[in-house]
N, C-alpha and C positions, 0 to 999 in steps of 0.2 A: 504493500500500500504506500502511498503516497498523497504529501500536500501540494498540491498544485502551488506554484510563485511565480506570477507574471510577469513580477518585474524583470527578467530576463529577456524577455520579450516585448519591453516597453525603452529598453534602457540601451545607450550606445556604448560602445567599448572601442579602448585601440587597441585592444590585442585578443587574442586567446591563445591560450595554454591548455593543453591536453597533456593527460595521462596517457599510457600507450595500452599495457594490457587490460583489457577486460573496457578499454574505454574507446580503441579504435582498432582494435584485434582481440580477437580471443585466440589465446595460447592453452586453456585454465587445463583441457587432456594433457597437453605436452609437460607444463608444471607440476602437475599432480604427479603424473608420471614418476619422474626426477625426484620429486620429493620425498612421495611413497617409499623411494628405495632409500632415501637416506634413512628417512624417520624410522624406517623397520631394522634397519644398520647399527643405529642407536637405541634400540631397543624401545621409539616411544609409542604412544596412543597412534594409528598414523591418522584415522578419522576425526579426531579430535584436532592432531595435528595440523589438518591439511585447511581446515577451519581458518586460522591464523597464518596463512602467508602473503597471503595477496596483498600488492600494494606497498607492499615494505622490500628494504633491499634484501639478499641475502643474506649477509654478515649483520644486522638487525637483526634477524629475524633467528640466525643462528648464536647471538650472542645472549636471546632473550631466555633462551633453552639452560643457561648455565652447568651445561654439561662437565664435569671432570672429566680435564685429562684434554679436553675437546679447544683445537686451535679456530678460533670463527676465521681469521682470514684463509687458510690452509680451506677448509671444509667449504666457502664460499668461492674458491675457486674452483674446486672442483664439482659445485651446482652450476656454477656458468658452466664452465667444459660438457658438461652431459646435456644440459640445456642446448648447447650450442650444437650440440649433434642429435638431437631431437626435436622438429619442427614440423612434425607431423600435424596436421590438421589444424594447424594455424593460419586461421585465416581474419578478414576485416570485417570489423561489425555490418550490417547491414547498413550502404547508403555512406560510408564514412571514406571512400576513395574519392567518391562524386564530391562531397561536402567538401572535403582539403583543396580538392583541384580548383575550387571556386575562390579560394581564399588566397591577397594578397599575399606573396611569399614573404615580406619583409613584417606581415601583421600576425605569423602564428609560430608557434614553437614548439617542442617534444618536450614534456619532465617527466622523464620516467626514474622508476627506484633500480630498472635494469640496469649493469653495465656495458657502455656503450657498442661492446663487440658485437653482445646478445641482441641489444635493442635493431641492430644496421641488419642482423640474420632475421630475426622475425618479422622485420618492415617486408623487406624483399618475400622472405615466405609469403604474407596477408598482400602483397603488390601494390602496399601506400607508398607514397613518395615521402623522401627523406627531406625534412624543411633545414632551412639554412641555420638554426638555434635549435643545438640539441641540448638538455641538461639530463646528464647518467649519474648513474648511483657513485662515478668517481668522484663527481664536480664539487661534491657536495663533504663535511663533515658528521651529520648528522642527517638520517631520512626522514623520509612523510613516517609521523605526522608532523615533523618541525618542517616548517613554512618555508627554511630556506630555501628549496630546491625551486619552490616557485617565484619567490623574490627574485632569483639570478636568473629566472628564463624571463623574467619583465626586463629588469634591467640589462641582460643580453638585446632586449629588442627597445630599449632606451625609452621604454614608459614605467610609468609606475604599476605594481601590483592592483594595488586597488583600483584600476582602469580597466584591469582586463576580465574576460568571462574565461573559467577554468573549468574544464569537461572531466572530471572525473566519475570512477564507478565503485572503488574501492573507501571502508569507514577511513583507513590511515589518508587517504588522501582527501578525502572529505574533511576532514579536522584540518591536514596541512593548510586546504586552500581556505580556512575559514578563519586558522590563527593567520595568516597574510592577508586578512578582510578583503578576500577580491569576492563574487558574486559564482556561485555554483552551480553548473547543470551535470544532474546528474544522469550515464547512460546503464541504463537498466538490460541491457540485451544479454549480456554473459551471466547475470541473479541468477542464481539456483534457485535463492527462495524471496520473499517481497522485500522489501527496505521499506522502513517507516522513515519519514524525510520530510525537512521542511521547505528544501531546494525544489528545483523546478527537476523534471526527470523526463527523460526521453529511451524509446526502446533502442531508435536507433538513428540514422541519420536520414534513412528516406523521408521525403516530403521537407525536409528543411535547408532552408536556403537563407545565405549569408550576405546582408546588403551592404554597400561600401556606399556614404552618403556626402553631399559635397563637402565636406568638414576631412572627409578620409577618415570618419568614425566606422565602425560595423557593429549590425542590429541582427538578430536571429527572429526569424520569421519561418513560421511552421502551417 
């Protein structure tokens, strides 16, 4: 379920910033995948586990586990490497290749919690075009849901956060964009189950189109 917020739909922006998995590709088979064997490796819940990765970086996500004995940077590179050889049925949200290709290249950005190698293999897998402002789970010292990762893909494209609209689908990136008070749509097409929300939400990107107005603002119209 879901609160409808219109103002997303009322309101101009000079940027948007996207999420990538689960927000302009779904990868979540190929994740799971990958994950699955780690989690059973270490011995944990892996249903419980698989609950909590999304939207966070590896080494996050692997330092939250405080495993003994367990190196996160060691162990998050080897989730990349298996990830990076695993890109089975990853493909682009519905409508979310059309929507990019409409958008000024200098007005939109990637922030993913991926790092960058991952992120450049699953773009080409799902067949989006790669934008000239990427921000990867390197760029950054701290993931979603600390804000930063969105702060520096504004300021990579020389506006402020709070100007831009941020596409995510995941709770960690839902928080990031909300401690960076920029304005939130969220894309619901990779949910397994409802989200209760107070953002505006879309399934997917068919029927919606991106207008660039004489100002060089852009408005979302559905």
């Amino acid at each position: 379920m879901s609160i409808p917020n219109p103002t997303v739909f009322t309101r101009r922006y000079r940027a948007f910033l996207f999420d990538m998995d689960g927000t302009l590709l779904n990868s979540i088979a190929a994740a799971e995948r990958v994950w699955s064997i780690w989690a059973e490796r270490h011995g944990l819940d892996v249903e419980a586990f698989l609950t909590t990765i999304h939207g966070a970086r590896a080494i996050d996500t692997i330092t939250r586990q405080a495993l003994p004995g367990v190196d996160p940077e060691v162990e998050a590179r080897w989730i990349t490497e298996a990830e990076l050889n695993d890109v089975e049925g990853v493909v682009a949200i519905p409508g979310a290749v059309e929507f990019l290709k409409g958008l000024p290249i200098d007005q939109w950005a990637l922030v993913t919690s991926a790092p960058k190698a991952l992120a450049m293999r699953r773009l080409q897998a799902a067949g989006i075009p790669v934008p000239e402002v990427l921000v990867t789970a390197e760029d950054v010292a701290s993931g979603k849901p600390d804000p930063a990762c969105y702060v520096l893909g504004a300021q990579r494209l020389g506006v402020p956060v709070q100007d831009c609209l941020i596409f995510e689908d995941a709770t960690v990136g839902i928080r990031a964009g909300e401690a960076a008070g920029a304005d939130i749509m969220v894309v619901t097409s990779a949910h397994l189950t409802p989200m209760l929300t107070d953002h505006a939400c879309i399934e997917g990107y068919n029927g919606l189109r991106a207008l660039r107005d004489a100002d060089g603002l852009l408005c979302v119209h559905r």
